[in-house]
C-alpha positions in Angstrom: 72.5 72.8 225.2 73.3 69.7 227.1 70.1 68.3 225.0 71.8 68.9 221.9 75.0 67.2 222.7 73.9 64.4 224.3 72.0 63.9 220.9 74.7 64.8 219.3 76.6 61.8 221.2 74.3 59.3 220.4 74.6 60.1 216.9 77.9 59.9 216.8 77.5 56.4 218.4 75.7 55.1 216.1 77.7 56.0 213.2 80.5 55.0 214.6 78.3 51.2 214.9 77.1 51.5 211.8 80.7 52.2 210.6 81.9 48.7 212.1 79.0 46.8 210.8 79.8 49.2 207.3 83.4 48.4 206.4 83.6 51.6 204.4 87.3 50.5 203.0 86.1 46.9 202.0 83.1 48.0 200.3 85.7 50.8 198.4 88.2 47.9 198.0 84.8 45.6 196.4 84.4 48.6 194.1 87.3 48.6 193.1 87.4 45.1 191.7 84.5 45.4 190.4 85.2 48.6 188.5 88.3 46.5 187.3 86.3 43.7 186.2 83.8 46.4 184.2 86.7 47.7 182.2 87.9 44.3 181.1 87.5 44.1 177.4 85.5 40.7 177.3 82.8 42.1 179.8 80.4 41.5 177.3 81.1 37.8 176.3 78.4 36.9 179.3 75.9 39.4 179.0 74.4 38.1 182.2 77.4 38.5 184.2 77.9 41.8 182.8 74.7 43.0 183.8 75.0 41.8 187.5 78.7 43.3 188.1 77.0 46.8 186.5 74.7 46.2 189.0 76.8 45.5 191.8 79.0 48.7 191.0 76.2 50.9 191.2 74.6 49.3 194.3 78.1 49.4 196.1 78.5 53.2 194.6 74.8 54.3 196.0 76.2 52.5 199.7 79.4 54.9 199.6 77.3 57.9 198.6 74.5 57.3 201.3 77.3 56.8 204.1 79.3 59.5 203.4 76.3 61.7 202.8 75.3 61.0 206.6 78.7 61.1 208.1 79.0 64.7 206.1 76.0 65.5 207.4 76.6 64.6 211.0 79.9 66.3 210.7 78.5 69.6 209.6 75.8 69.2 212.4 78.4 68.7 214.8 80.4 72.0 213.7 77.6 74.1 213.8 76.7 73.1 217.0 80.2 73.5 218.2 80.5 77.1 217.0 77.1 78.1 218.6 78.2 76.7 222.0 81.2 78.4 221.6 80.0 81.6 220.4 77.1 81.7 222.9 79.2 80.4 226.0 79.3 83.7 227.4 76.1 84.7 227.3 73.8 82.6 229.8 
């Protein structure tokens, strides 16, 4: 339905916004690093620096997760609604 879609649209809108103000690659980039910085033998020598990059790499870790989660979501929203406009085009 044209209800649906324009929905749909907005939806798609706003990820796509939340995907500038997201920068999916630098977060993954940040990650990175900090992943880098976690394996690094001396991570414990500052126990308080430790703690906050373990921090940091799971709070950057949760971000990826919950955005990709959503976009996933949207995607397979989007699909479903695709196939059911396409298989009911005929019909009405």
């Amino acid at each position: 339905s044209a209800e649906i879609e324009l929905k749909l649209k907005k939806i798609s809108d706003l990820l796509r916004i939340i995907g500038g103000v997201f920068d999916l690659e630098k977060v993954e980039k940040d990650l990175e690093q900090v992943k880098e910085e976690c394996n690094k033998s001396s991570i414990w020598d500052d126990q308080e620096r430790a703690q906050k990059l373990f921090q940091k790499k799971s709070t950057l870790e949760n971000a990826i997760k919950q955005y990709q989660e959503i976009s996933n979501s949207f995607n397979d929203n989007k699909e479903y609604f695709d196939q059911f406009e396409l298989e009911n085009s005929g019909s009405f």
